[in-house]
C-alpha positions in Angstrom: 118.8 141.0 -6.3 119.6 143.3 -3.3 115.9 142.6 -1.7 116.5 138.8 -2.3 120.0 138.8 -0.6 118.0 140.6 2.9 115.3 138.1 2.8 117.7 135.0 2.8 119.6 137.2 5.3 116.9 137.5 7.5 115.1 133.9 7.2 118.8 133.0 8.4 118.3 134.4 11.7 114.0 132.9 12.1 112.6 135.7 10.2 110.2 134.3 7.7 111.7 134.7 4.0 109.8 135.0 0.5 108.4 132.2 -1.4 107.7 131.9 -4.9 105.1 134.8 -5.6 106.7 137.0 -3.0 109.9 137.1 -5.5 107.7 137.0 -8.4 106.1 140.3 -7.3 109.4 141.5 -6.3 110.5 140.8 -10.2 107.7 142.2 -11.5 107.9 145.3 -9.7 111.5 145.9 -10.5 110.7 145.3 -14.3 107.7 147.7 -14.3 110.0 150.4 -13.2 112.5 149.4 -15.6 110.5 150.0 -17.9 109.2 153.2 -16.7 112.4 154.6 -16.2 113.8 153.9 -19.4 110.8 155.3 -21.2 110.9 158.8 -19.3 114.8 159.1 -19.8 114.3 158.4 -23.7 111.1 161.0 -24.5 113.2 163.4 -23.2 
């Protein structure tokens, strides 16, 4: 949510913001280490 709030910060001031997939892999990124993150702390 943070990342998106900078983009539509910066396409405020002429800066080109994210489209559709650029959020998409922005999602998908933030799931994957989620994920990853919550399987490390519980095989512990």
């Amino acid at each position: 949510m943070f990342i998106l709030i900078v983009f539509s910060c910066l396409s405020s001031r002429g800066i080109l913001g994210p489209n559709a997939s650029d959020m998409l892999v922005v999602f998908a990124l933030c799931y994957v280490v989620g994920q990853l993150s919550r399987t490390l702390s519980y095989s512990r």
